[in-house]
C-alpha positions as CSV (number, residue, x, y, z in Angstrom):
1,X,7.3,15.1,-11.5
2,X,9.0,14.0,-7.9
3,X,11.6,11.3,-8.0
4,X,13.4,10.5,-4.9
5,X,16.7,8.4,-5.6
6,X,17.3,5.7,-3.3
7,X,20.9,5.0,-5.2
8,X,21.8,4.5,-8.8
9,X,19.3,1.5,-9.6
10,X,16.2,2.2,-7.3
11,X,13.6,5.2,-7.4
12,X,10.6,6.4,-5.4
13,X,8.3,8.1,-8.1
14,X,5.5,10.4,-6.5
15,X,1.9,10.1,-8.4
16,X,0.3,13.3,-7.0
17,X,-3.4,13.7,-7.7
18,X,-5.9,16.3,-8.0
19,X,-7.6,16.3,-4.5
20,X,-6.3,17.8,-1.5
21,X,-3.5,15.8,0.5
22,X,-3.0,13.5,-2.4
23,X,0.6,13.4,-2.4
24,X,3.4,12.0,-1.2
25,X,0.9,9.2,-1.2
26,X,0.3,7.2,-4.6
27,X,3.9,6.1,-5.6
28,X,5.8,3.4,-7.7
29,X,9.4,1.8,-7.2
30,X,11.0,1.7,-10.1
31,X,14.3,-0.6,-10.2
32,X,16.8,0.1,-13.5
33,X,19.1,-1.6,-15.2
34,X,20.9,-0.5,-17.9
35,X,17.7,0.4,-19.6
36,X,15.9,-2.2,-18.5
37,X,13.6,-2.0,-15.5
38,X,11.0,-3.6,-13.2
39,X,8.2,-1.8,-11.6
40,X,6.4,-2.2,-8.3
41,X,2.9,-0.9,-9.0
42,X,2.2,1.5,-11.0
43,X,-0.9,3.9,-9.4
44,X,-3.9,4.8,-11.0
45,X,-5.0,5.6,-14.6
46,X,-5.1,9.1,-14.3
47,X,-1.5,9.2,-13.2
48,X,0.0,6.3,-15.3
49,X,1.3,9.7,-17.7
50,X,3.4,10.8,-14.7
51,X,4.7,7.6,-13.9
52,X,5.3,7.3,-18.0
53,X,7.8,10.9,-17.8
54,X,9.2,9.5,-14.9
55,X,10.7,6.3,-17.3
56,X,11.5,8.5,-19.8
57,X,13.8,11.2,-17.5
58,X,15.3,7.8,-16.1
59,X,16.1,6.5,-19.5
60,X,14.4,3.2,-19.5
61,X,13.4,1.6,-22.6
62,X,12.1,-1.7,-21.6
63,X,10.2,-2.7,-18.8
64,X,10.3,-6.7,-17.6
65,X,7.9,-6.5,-14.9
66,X,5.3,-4.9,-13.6
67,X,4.9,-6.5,-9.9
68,X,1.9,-5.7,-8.2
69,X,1.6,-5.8,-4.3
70,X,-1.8,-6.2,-4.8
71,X,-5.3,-5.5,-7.2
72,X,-6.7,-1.9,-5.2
73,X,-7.0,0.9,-7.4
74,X,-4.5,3.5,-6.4
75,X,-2.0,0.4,-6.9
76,X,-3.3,-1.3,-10.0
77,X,-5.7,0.3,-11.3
78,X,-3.1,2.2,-14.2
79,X,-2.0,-1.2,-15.5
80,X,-4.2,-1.7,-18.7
81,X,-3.2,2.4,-19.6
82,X,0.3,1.4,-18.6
83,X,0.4,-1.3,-21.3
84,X,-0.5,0.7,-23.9
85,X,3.0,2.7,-23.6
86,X,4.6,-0.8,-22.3
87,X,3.1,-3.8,-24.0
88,X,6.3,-6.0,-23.5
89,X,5.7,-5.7,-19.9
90,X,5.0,-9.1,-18.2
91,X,2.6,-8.2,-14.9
92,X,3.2,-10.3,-12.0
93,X,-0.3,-10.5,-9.6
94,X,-1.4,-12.9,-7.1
95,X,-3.2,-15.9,-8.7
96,X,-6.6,-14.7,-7.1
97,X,-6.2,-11.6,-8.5
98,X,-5.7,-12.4,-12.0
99,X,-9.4,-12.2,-13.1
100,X,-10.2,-8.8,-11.9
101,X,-7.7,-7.5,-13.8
102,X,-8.4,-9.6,-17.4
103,X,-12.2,-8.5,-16.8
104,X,-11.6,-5.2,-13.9
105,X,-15.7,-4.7,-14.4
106,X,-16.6,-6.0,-10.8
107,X,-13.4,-4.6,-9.1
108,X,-14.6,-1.2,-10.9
109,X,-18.1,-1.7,-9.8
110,X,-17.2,-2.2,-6.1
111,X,-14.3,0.8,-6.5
112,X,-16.9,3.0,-7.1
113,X,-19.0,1.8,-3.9
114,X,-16.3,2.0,-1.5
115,X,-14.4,5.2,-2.9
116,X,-17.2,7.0,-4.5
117,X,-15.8,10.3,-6.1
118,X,-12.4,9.6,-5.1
119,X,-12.6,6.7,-7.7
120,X,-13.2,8.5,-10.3
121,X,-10.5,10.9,-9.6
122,X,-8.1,7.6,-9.8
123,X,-10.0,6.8,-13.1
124,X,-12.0,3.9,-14.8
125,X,-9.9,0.2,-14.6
126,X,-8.7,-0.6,-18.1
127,X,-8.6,-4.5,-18.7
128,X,-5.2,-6.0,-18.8
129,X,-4.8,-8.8,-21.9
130,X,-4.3,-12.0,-20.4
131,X,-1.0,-12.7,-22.3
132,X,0.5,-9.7,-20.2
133,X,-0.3,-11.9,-17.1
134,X,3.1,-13.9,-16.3
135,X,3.3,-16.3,-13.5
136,X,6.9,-18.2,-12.9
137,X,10.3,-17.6,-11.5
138,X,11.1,-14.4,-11.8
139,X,14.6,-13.0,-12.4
140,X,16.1,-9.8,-13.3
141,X,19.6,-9.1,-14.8
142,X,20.3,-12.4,-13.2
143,X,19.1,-12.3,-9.9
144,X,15.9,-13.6,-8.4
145,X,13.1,-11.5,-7.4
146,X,11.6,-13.0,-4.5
147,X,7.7,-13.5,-3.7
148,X,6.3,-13.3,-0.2
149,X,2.6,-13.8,-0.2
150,X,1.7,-11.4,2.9
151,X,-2.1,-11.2,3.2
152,X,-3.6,-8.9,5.7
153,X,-4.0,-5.6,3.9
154,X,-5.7,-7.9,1.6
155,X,-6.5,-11.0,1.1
156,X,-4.3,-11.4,-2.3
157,X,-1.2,-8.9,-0.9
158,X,2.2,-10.1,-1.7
159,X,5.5,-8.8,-1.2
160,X,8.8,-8.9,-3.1
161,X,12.4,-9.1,-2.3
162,X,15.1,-8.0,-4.6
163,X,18.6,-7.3,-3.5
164,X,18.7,-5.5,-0.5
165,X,15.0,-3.8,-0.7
166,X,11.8,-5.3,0.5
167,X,8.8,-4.2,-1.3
168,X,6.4,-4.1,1.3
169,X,2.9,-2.7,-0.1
170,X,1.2,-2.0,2.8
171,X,1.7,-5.2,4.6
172,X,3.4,-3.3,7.3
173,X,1.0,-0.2,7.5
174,X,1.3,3.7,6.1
175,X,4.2,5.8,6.0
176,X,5.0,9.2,6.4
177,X,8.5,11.7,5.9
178,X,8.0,14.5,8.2
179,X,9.8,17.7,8.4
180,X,11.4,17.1,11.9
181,X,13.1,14.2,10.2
182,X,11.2,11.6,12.0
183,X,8.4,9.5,10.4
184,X,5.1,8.6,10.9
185,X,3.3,5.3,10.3
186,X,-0.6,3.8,11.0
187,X,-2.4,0.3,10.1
188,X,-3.9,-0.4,7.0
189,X,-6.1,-2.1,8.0
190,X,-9.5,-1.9,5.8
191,X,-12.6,-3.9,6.2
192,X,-12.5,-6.7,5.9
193,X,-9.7,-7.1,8.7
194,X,-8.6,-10.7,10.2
195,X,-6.0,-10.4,13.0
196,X,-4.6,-13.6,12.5
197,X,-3.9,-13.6,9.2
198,X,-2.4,-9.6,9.4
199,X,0.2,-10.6,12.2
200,X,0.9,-13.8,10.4
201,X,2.4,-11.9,7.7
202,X,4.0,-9.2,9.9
203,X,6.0,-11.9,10.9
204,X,7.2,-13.5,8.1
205,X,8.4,-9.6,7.1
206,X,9.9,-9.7,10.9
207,X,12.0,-12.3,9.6
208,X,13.8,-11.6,6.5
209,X,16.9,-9.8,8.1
210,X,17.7,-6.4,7.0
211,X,16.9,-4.8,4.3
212,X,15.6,-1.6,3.4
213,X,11.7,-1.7,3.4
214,X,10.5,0.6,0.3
215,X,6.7,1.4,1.2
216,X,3.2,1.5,-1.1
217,X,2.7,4.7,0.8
218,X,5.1,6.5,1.2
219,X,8.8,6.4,1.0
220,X,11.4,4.0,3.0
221,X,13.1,3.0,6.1
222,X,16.2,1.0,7.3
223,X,15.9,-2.0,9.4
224,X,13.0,-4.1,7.6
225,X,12.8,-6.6,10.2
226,X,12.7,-3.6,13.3
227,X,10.0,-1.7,11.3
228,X,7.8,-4.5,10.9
229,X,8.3,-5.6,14.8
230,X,7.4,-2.2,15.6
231,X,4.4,-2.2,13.1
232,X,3.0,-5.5,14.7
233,X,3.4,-3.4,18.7
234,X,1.6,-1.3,16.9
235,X,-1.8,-3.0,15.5
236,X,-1.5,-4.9,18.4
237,X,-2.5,-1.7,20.8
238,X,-4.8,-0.3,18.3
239,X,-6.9,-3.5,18.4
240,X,-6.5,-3.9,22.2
241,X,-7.7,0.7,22.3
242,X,-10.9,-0.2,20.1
243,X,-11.8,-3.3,21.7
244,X,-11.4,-1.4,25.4
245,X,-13.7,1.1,23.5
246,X,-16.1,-1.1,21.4
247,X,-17.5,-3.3,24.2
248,X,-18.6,-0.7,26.6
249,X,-22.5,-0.7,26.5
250,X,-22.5,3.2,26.3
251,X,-20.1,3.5,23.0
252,X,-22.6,1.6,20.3
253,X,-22.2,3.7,17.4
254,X,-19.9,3.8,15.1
255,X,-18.8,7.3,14.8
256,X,-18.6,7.9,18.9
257,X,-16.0,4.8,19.3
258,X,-14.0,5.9,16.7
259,X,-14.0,9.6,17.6
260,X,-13.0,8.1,21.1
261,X,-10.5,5.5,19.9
262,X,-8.9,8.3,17.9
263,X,-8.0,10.0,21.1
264,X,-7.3,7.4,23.2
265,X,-4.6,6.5,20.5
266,X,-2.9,9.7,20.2
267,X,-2.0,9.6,24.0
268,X,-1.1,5.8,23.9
269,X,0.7,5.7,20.4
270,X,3.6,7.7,20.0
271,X,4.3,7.0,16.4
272,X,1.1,7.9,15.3
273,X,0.9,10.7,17.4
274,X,3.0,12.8,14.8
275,X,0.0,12.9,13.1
276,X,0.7,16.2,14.8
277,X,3.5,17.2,12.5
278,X,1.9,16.2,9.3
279,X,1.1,19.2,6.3
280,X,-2.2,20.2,6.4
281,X,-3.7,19.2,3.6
282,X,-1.9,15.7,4.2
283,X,-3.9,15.3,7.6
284,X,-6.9,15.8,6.1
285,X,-6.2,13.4,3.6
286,X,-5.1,11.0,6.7
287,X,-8.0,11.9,8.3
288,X,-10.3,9.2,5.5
289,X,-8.3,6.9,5.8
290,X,-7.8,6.6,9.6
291,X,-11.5,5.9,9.9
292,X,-11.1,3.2,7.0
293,X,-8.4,1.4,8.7
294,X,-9.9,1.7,12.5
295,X,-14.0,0.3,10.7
296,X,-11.5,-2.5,9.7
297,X,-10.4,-3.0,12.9
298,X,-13.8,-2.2,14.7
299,X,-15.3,-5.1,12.6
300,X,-12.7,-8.0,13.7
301,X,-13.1,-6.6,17.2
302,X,-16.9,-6.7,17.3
303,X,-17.4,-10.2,15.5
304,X,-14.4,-11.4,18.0
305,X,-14.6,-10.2,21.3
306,X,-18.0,-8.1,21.4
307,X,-20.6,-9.8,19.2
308,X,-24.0,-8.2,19.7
């Protein structure tokens, strides 16, 4: 069990699972009060037990809320097995994603499709009783919790301000610590990916002054509103790279452009260049997901600019 303190109320907790590279990945927030708590997604079912010794060393007793950034697996797919050890929890989802998780079988169904094996390393979606879904103002120990709907990532993504701390998801990309003391960050950007609606969001993050922006993956950074400026430089040069690449005649397949496009972004994008200075294990976890977020990208780009 890893749990990085952030100060006396707030708490990164590390979900490590069993496949190589998966760590420092899957995480949950955890904000505490006097015994009381809120949660901001809670991982997958196979490591809601982690996340449950985790509550326990920190004391809490009750949790209020469980906020979820949004419905994928390795962010919601723990809650039903969460409730069993915290029924008084009240779970906080965007309205569209209320039905998946009363009835998870189609979001299981498709889970399985998209993430084969992987899925069932995360483990089968538990339903959710639909008196555990809450939606209204929300407030803890007397202060507001803020929602920020932030589509992009996905379509039903939302954010959440507390205090000082955005909660982020992964409206403004992936995260990484690395050992030179430096960070690095890419897109998340899976299909399907709309620009528009992305840097909309982006924005809105750009916006909120600064506070400290606590990740979905992984960890945290200062300066909220300078992360997410830099995040939007960002996807804006990967989409310009893969369109560059995409709508040359001679790169039509998919697995040339983005061995290409991988390249041509670690001499363009310094950020994601300390790809270089990742752990092993973690790059080749990386490695998935790169080609997840850049199809995303590939696909806006070819229905946009480069239609057949």
């Amino acid at each position: 069990m890893k749990i990085l303190e952030l100060s006396d109320e707030l708490y990164l907790v590390d979900l490590p699972h069993n496949r190589e590279g998966f760590r420092k990945f899957i995480s949950s927030w955890v904000f505490r009060s006097d015994g009381n708590a809120f949660v901001v997604d809670v991982g997958t079912t196979t490591s809601v037990k982690k996340l449950i010794e985790a509550l326990e060393y920190l004391k809490v007793r009750r949790i209020e809320y469980i906020l979820l950034t949004h419905i994928h697996i390795d962010h919601a797919g723990g809650v039903g097995e969460f409730l069993k050890y915290h029924p008084e929890a009240k779970v906080v989802v965007h309205p569209s994603g209320v039905k998946h998780l009363i009835n998870p079988e189609k979001l299981w169904k498709g889970t399985l499709k998209v993430l084969g094996d992987l899925a069932l390393i995360y483990g089968e979606i538990k339903p959710v009783p639909e008196d555990n879904i809450y939606s209204g103002d929300l407030e803890f120990q007397g202060s507001e919790i803020e929602i920020i709907e932030t589509p992009g990532h996905a379509p039903h993504h939302q954010s959440y301000v507390f205090d000082k701390y955005l909660f982020a998801g992964e409206a403004i990309g992936v995260h990484q610590y690395l050992k030179i003391k430096d960070y690095y960050v890419r897109p998340a950007t899976p299909p399907k990916f709309i620009y528009d609606i992305a840097v909309s969001s982006i924005r809105t993050l750009e916006n909120l002054g600064n506070l400290t922006v606590c990740y979905g993956h992984f960890g945290y950074e200062e300066n909220c509103n300078k992360m997410a400026e830099n995040y939007r430089n960002q996807l804006d040069l990967w989409v310009d790279v893969v369109r560059e690449v995409a709508c040359q005649k001679d790169y039509s397949d998919e697995k040339s452009i983005l061995e290409i496009v991988r390249s041509e972004l670690f001499s363009s994008d310094p950020v994601f260049a300390k790809y270089g200075y990742l752990e092993e294990d973690i790059k080749k976890r990386e490695d998935y997901f790169i080609d997840n977020t850049l199809r995303g990208i590939l696909g806006y780009v070819k229905e946009t600019f480069c239609p057949d």
